[in-house]
C-alpha positions in Angstrom: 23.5 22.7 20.4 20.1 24.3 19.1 18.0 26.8 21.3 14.3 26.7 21.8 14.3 30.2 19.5 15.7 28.4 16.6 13.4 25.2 17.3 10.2 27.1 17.4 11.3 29.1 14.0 11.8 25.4 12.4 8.7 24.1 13.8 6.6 27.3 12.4 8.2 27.0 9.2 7.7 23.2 8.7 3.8 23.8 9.8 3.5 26.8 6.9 5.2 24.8 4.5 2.8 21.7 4.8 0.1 23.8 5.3 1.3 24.9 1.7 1.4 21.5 0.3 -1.8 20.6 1.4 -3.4 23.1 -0.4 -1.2 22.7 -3.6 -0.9 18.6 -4.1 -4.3 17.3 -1.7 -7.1 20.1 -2.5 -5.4 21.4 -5.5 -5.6 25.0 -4.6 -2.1 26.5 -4.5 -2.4 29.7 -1.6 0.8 31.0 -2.0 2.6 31.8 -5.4 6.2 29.3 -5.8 8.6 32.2 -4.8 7.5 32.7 -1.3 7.2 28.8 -0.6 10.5 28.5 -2.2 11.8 31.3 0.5 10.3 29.6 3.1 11.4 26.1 2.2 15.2 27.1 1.6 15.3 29.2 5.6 14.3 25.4 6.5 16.8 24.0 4.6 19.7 26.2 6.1 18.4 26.1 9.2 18.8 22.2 9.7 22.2 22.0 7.5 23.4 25.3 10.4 22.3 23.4 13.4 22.7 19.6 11.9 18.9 19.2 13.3 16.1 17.8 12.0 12.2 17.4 13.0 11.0 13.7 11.7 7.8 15.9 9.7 10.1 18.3 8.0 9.1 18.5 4.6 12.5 18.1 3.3 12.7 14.4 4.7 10.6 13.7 1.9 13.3 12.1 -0.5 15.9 10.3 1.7 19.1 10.1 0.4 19.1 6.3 1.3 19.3 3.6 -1.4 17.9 0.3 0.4 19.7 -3.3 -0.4 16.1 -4.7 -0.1 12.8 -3.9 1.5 12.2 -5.0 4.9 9.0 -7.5 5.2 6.7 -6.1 8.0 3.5 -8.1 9.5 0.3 -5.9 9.6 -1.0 -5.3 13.1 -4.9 -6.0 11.6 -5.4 -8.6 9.0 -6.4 -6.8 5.2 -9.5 -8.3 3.4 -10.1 -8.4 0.0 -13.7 -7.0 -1.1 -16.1 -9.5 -2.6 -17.5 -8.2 -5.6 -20.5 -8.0 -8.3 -20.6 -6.7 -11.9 -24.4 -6.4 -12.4 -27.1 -4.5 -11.0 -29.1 -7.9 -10.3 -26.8 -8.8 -8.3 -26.1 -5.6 -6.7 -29.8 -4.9 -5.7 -29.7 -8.6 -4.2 -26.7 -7.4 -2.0 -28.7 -4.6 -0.5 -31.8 -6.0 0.3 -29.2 -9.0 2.1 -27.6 -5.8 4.1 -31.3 -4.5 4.9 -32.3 -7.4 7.0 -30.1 -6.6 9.5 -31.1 -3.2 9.8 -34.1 -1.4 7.3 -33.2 1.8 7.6 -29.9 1.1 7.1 -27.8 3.5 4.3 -24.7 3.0 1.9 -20.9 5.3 1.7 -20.6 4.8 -2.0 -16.6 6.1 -3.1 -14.3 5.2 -6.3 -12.3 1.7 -6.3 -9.4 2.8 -7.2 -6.9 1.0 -9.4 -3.5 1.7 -7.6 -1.6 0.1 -4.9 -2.6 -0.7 -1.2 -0.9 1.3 0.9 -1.2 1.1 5.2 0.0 4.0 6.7 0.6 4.4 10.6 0.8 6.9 12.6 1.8 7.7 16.4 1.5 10.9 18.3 0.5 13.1 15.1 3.3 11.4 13.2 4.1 9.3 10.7 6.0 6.0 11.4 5.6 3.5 8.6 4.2 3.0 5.0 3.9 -0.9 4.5 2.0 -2.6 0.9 -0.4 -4.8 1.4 1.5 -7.5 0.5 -0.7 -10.8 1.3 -2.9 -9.4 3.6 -0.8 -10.5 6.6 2.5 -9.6 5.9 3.2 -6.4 3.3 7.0 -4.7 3.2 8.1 -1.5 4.6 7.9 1.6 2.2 8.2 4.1 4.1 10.7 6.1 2.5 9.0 5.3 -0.6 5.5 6.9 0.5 7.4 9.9 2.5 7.8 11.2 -1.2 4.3 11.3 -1.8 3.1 15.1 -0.7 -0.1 13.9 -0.4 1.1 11.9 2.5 0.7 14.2 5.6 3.8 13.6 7.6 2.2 15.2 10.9 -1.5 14.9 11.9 -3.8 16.7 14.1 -5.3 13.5 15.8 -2.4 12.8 18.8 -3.7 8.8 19.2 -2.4 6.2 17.0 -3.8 5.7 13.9 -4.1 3.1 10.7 -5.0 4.2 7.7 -5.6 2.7 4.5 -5.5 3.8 1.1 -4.2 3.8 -2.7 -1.2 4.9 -4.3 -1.6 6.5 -7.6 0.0 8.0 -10.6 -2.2 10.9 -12.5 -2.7 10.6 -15.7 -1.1 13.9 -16.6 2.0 13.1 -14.2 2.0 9.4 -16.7 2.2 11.7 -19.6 5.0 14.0 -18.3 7.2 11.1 -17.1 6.7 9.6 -20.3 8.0 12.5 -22.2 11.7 12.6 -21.1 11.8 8.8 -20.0 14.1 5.8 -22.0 11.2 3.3 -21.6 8.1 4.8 -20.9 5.3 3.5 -18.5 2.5 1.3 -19.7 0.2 2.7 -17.6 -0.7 4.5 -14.5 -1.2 0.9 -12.2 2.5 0.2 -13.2 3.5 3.3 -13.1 2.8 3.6 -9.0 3.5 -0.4 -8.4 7.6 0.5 -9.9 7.8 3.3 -8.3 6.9 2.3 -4.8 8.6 -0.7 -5.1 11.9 1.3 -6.0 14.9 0.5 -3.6 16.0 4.3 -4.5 13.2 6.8 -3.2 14.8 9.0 -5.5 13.2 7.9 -8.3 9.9 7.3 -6.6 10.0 10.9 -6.2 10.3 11.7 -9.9 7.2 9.8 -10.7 5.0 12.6 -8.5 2.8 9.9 -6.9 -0.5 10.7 -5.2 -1.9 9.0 -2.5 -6.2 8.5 -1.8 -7.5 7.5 1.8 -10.4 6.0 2.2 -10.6 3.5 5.2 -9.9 3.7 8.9 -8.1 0.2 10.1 -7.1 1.2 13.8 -8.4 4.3 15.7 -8.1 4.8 19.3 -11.1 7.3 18.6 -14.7 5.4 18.0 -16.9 6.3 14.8 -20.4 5.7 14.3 -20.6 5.6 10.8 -18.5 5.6 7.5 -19.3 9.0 6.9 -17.9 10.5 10.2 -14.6 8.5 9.4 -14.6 10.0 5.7 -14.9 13.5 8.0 -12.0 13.1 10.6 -9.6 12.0 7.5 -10.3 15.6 5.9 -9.9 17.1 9.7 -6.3 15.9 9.4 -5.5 16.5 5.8 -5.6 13.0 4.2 -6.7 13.2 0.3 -9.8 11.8 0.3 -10.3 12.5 -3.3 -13.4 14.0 -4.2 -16.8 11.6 -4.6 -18.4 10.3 -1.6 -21.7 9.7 -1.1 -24.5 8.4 1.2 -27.0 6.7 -0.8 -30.4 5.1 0.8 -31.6 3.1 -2.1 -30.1 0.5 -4.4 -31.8 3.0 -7.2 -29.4 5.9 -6.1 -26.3 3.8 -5.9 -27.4 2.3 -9.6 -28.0 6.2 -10.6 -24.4 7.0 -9.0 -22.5 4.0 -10.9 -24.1 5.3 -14.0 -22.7 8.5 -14.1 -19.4 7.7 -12.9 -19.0 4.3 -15.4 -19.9 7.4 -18.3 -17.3 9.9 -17.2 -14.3 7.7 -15.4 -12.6 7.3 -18.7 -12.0 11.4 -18.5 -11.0 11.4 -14.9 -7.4 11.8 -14.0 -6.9 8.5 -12.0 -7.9 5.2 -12.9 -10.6 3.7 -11.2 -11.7 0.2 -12.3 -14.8 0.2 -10.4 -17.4 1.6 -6.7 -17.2 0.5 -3.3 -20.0 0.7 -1.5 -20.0 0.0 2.7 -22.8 -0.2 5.0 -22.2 3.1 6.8 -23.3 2.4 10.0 -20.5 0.8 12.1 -22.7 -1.2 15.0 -24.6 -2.6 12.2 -21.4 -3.6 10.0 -20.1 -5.2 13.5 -23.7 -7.5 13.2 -23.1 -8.7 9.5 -19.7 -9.3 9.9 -16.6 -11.2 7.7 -16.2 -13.8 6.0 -12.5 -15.6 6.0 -12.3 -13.6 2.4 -13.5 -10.4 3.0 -16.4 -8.0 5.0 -20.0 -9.2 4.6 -21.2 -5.6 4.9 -19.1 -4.0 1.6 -19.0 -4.6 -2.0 -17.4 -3.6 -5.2 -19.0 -3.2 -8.4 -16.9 -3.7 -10.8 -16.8 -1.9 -14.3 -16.5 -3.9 -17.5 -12.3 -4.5 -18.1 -10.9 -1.3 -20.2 -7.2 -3.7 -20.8 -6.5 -7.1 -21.1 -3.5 -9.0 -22.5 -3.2 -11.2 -25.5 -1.2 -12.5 -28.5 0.4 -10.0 -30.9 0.2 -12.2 -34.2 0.9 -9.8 -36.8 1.6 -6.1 -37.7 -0.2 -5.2 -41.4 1.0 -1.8 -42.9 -2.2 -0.2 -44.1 -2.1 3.6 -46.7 -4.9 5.8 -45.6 -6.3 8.6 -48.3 -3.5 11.0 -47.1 -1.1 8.5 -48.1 0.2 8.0 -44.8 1.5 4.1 -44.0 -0.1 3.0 -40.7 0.7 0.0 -38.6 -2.4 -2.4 -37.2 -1.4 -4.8 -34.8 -3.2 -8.3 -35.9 -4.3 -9.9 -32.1 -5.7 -13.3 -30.9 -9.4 -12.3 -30.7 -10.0 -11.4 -26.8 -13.0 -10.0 -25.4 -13.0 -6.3 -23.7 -15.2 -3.7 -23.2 -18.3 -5.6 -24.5 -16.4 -6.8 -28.0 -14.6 -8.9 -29.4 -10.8 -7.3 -30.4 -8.6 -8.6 -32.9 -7.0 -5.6 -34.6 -5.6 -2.5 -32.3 -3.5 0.5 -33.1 -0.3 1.2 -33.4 0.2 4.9 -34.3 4.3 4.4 -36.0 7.4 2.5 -35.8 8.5 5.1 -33.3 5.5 3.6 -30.9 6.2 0.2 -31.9 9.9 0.8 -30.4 9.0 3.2 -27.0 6.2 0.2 -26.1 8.7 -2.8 -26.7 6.4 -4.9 -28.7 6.7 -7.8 -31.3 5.1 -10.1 -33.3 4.5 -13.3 -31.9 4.5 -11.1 -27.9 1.9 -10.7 -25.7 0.9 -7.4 -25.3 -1.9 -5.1 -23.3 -4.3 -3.2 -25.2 -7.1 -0.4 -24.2 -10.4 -0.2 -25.3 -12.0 3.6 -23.6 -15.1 5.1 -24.6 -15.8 2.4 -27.3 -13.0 4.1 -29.6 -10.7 1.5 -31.5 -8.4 -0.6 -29.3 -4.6 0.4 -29.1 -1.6 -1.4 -27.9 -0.1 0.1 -24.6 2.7 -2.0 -24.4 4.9 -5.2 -23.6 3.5 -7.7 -21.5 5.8 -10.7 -22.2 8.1 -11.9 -24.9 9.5 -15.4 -26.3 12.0 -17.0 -27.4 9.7 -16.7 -30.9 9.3 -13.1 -30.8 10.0 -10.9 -33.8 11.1 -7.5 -34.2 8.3 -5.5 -36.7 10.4 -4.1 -39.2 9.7 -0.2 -40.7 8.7 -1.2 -44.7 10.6 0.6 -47.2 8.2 0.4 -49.9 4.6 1.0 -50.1 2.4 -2.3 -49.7 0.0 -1.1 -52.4 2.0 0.2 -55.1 5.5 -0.6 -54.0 6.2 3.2 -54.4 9.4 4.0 -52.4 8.2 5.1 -49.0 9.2 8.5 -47.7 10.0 9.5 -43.6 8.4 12.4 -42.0 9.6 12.5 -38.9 8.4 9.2 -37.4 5.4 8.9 -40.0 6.1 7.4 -43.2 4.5 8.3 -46.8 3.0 6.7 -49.8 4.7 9.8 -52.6 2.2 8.1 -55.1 -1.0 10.2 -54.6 -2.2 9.6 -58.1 -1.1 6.1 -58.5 -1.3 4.2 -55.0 -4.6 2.2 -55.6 -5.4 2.1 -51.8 -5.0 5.8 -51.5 -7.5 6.6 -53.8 -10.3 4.0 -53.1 -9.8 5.5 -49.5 -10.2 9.3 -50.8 -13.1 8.2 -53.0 -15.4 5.8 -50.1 -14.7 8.9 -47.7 -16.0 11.8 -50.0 -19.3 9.8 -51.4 -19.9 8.9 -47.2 -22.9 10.0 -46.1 -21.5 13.0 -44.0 -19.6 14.3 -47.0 -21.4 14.2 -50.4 -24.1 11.4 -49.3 -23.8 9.4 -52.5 -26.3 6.9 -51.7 -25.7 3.2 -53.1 -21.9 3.7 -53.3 -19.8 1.5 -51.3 -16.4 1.1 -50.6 -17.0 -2.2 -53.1 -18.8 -0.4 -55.8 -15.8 2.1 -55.4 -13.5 -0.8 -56.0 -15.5 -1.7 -58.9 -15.2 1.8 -60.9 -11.6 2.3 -59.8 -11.0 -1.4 -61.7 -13.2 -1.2 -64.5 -13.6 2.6 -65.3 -10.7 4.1 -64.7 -12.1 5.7 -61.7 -9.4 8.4 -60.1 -10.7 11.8 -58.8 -13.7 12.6 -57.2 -14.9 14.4 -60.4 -14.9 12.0 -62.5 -17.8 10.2 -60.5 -20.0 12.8 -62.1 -18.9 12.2 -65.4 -20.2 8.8 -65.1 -23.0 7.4 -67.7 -25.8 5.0 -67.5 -24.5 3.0 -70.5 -20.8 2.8 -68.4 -22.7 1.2 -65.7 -25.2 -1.2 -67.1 -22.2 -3.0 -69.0 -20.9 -3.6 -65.0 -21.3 -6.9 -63.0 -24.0 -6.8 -61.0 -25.1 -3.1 -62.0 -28.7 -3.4 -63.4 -30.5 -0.5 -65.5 -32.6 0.9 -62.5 -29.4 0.5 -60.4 -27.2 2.7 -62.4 -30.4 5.5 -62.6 -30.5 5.6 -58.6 -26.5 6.0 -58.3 -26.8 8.6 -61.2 -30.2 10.1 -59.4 -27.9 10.3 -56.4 -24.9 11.6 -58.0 -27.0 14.6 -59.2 -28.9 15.3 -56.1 -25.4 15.8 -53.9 -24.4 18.5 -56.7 -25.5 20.6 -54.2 -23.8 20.7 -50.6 -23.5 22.5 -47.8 -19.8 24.0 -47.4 -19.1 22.0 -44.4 -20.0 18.7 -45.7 -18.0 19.7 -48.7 -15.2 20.8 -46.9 -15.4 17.4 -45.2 -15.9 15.4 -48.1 -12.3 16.6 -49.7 -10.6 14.8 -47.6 -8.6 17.6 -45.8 -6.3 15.6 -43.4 -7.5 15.3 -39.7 -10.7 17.5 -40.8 -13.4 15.7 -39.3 -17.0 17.0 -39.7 -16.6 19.1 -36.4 -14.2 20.7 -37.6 -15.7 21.3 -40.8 -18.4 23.0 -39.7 -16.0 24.9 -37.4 -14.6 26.2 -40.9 -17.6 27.0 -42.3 -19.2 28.6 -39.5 -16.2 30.6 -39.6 -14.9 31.4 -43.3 -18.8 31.2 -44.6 -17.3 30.6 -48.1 -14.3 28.8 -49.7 -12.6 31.7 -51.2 -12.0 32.9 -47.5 -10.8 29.8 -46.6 -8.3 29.5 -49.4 -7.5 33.2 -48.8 -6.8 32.7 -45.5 -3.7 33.0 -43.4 -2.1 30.1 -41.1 -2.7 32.5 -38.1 -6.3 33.1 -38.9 -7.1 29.4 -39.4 -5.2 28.6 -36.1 -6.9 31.3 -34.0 -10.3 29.2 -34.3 -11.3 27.7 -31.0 -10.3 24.0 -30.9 -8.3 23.5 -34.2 -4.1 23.5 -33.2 -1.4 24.2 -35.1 -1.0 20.8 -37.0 -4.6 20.8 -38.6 -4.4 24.2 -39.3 -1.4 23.3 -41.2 -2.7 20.7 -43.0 -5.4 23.3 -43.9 -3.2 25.7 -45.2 -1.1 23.4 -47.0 -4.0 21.8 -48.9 -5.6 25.0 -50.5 -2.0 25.8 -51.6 -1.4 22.6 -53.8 -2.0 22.9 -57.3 -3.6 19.6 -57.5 -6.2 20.1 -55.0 -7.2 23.3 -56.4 -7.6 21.8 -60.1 -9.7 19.4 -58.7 -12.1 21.9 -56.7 -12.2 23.4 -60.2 -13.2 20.3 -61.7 -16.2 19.7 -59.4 -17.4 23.0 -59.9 -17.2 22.0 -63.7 -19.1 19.3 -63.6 -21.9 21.1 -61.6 -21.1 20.8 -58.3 -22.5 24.1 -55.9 -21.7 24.9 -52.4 -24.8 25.9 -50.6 -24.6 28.6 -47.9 -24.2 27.4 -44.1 -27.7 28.1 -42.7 -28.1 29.1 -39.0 -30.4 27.8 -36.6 -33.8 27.8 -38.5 -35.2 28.1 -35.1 -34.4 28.1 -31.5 -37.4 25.5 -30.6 -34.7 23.3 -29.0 -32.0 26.0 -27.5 -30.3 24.9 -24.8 -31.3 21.0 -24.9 -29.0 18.4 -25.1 -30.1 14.9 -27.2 -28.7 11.5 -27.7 -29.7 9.4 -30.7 -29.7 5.4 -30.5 -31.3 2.9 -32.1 -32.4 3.1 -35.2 -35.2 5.5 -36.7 -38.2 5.0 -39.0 -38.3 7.8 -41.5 -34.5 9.7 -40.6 -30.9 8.2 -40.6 -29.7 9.8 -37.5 -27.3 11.8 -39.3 -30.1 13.5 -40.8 -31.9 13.9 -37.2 -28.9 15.5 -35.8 -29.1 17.9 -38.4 -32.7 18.7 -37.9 -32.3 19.1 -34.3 -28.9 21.4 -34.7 -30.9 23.8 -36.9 -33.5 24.2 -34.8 -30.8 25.3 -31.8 -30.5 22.0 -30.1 -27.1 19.9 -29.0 -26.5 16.1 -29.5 -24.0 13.8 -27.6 -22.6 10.4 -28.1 -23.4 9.4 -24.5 -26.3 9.6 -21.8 -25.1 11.8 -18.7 -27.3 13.6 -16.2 -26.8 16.8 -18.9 -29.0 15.0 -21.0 -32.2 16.2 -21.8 -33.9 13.9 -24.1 -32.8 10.4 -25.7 -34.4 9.8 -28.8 -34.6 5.8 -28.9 -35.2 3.9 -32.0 -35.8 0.4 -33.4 -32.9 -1.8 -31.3 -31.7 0.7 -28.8 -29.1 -0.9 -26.6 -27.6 0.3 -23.9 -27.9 4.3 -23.7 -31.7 3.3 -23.7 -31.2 1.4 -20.3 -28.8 4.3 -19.0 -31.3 6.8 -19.7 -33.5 4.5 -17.7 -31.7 4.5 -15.0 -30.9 8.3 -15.0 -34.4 9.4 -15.4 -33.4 10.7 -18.8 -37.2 11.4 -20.3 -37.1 9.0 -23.8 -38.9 10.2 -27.1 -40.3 8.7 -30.2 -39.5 9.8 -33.3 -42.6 10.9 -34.1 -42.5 12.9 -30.8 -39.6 14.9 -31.8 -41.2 16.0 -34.9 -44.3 16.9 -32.5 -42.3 19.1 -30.6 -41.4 20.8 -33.8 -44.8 21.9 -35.0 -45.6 23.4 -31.9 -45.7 26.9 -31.1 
């Protein structure tokens, strides 16, 4: 038997303790530090094993020790609609003005689509009864003790009537990457991630995959709501994750400005979204407009562009970069994604090759974010045809015997391995490194072949007689490469640092150097620890840092360039502050400036550039053939500048 006393002590403890958890896993805002939950949470724990009682909202019924045989197939009370959907703004703006005929003053709940698993949860007198997928819309299978792991879930509710809810089931992206650290055969992605683990006879291991759960839609309430926004209200009012964008927009314009934004930052945000709903917020209007067999008249889905698609693996090709490190490229049946057309993606080492379970002749998914190269996420399906991609031994340039770094793999040959030095050479004469103009990875080709061409010093040792007696090299060719050659004798000491070919120094991080050391004796002075202490470069880089300026064979050939005439300019500040604290975005292309050499003018005269059109944009300098920032900007109410504007706002006082 268990007294009242004892009752009202569990009941006070489960209420703190989900309190608790509502402020750590739904608003992310932890309120009491992990030693006096876990105080709290073990007094529960020895309460119910003393008295062999438990409440159906305790928090420790969250992973049952129950392995099911199968899941039970449950038919949803109210049908589930799909959401008919549009991918253009044409389109879009057609939608609205359809929805304003019914009512003109009507307004729009714009939230994330997110790109998880449908989840109905129910509830009766304040508790929860049953988690079901959503299946085909009529008939989904009971999950409960699945979802009863997620801590997102509230277990008890405020709201006393019965309620159905609907919403997602996600994995973070940070709780993808820890799983994936410890487990034998990592996730593909988030989507999977969540779809396995809810579908997981064992809630045990649902649990281990730290699932999150979003609400966002009201199926059953004994309780009427006006509006979509006083429904996103009474889900907050009893502690349902609602994530955090929601918006009432008026005008097709604001939604567009909305969509913007979020399609520019939803590759950094830490669930997947693949798109934005957007519902006719009033209800009595929605009731008006009505369904379709399908799917609601009065909501929509804009859908982003695809970020992962599946095709044919055809072929892995061993590539050796200018560090002499052997990469894999997976060869792919052209596919379109993103806005391009893929046939090559990465795969990072044979390590990767073996965690993602892929082979030649398999079809695989890849990833295409933020317009960086493709990569291959994983297995999709194999055949009966499928290879397994074999680690080389040798080197596929030289045929140097290969040597294993952990899981990279080595070209030894760094004065030999053809590849390795036409790679070193086309990345030092580039034009944010020494700016050799009329070079090419081809004319590189060329000198390596015919002159003997090896270091990058012996570009400047290079005569006009050498070149005329080339294919294709007439006289007043040779004088501009030789014009050029002598003009990038002197060089600023980050582009110099860059040109070198310092591995995994990118310009940023050049100038990072510079800014920091001010001249290359500091730098090759310099300790490990003071290189690592700078903001932004990590332990690896600053490694590879260290370890460069103390190889003999480096610092013979800094000598050498500094023989043949080469001189490191000082890093100049800011010449002015004319554009402090404004942020630019080049595109297109320019009249009388490369936009390498804009950037520069507009970062010594205290301004910021950015790859990508947000709301923190100041200014978008548009070009000849400006593509899609221009129409962003647009759409943001970015202000857009001419060239010759730009240089206006420089001459002014």
């Amino acid at each position: 038997m268990i007294d009242e006393k004892v009752k009202d002590e569990m009941r006070q403890l489960i209420d703190k303790i989900n309190l608790y958890n509502y402020h750590y896993y739904t608003l992310d805002n932890p309120i009491v530090s992990d030693k006096e939950y876990d105080e709290l949470y073990y007094r529960l724990v020895d309460l119910e094993n003393q008295y062999n009682f438990v409440f159906p909202n305790s928090p420790t019924q969250r992973v049952g020790d129950v392995v099911l045989k199968n899941f039970t197939k449950h038919k949803h009370e109210f049908r589930l609609y799909s959401l008919s959907k549009v991918r253009d703004f044409d389109d879009l703006e057609k939608w609205v003005a359809d929805m304003r005929k019914f009512d003109p003053s009507t307004n729009f709940a714009l939230e994330y689509k997110y790109d998880g698993l449908q989840l109905v949860l129910e509830y009766e007198n304040g508790l929860f009864v049953r988690a079901t997928t959503r299946g085909d819309g009529n008939i989904g299978e009971d999950v409960s003790l699945q979802v009863k792991t997620i801590q997102a879930v509230p277990l008890k509710i405020s709201y006393t009537g019965r309620l159905i809810v609907q919403g997602e089931g996600m994995m973070t992206k940070s709780a993808l990457k820890q799983y994936n650290k410890t487990a034998e055969i990592p996730l593909k992605n988030a989507r999977n991630g969540v779809a396995g683990a809810i579908r997981n006879l064992d809630p045990k291991e649902t649990a281990k995959r730290k699932l999150d759960f979003f609400c966002y839609s009201i199926i059953f309430c004994e309780k009427k709501f006006k509006t979509q926004e006083e429904m996103h209200e009474f889900l907050i009012e009893n502690k349902f994750n609602v994530g955090n964008f929601f918006h009432i927009c008026k005008t097709a314009e604001e939604i567009e400005k909305f969509i913007l934004e979020v399609g520019e930052k939803k590759s950094r945000l830490e669930i997947d979204i693949d798109g934005m709903v957007i519902k006719v917020n009033n209800v009595s209007v929605r009731e008006e407009i009505g369904w379709t067999n399908k799917f609601p008249k009065w909501a929509m889905a804009f859908k982003f562009e695809a970020e992962e698609v599946s095709t044919m693996l055809k072929d892995v090709i061993w590539q050796v970069g200018r560090s002499g490190k052997v990469s894999p490229t997976a060869i792919l049946e052209p596919v379109e994604l993103a806005g391009a057309t893929i046939s090559r993606a990465t795969l990072n080492n044979i390590e990767d090759i073996r965690k993602k379970d892929v082979y030649v002749n398999s079809r695989v998914f890849i990833r295409r974010s933020n317009e960086v190269i493709p990569e291959v996420l994983g297995l999709a399906e194999k055949y009966d045809n499928s290879k397994k991609i074999e680690e080389p031994k040798t080197c596929p340039c030289c045929g140097s015997e290969l040597v294993k770094k952990g899981p990279l793999i080595f070209c030894p040959n760094h004065d030999g391995c053809k590849e390795q030095i036409v790679s070193r050479l086309t990345h030092f004469v580039s034009r944010e490194a020494f700016n050799i103009e009329g070079v090419s990875e081809k004319t590189i080709i060329q000198l390596y072949e015919d002159l003997s061409l090896r270091h990058f010093s012996d570009l400047y040792k290079l005569t006009k007689e050498e070149l005329i007696n080339l294919e294709k090299f007439q006289e007043k060719k040779a004088e501009n490469l030789l014009k050029s050659l002598e003009k990038s004798k002197k060089i600023e000491f980050s582009r110099f640092l860059y040109g070198i070919g310092i591995s995994e120094v990118g310009i940023k991080t050049a100038r990072d150097l510079a800014k920091n050391f001010k001249t290359l004796e500091n730098l090759q002075n310099a300790t490990f620890e003071q290189i690592d202490e700078i903001e932004d470069i990590g332990e690896i880089i600053a490694q590879n840092i260290f370890d460069f300026f103390k190889n003999e064979d480096n610092l013979k050939e800094i000598e050498r360039l500094f023989d043949v005439g080469v001189e490191i300019l000082s890093e100049s500040g800011p010449q002015s502050e004319k554009f402090k604290g404004l942020n630019f975005v080049l595109t297109g292309t320019l009249e009388n400036y490369s936009r390498s050499e804009m950037t520069k003018i507009i970062e010594e005269n205290g301004g910021k550039t950015s790859s990508s059109v947000s709301k923190n944009t100041n200014f978008v300098l548009a070009g000849a053939e400006a593509g899609s920032k221009l129409d962003k900007a647009k759409a943001l109410g970015v202000k857009i500048i001419s060239e010759a504007e730009i240089l206006k706002m420089l001459e002014e006082d």
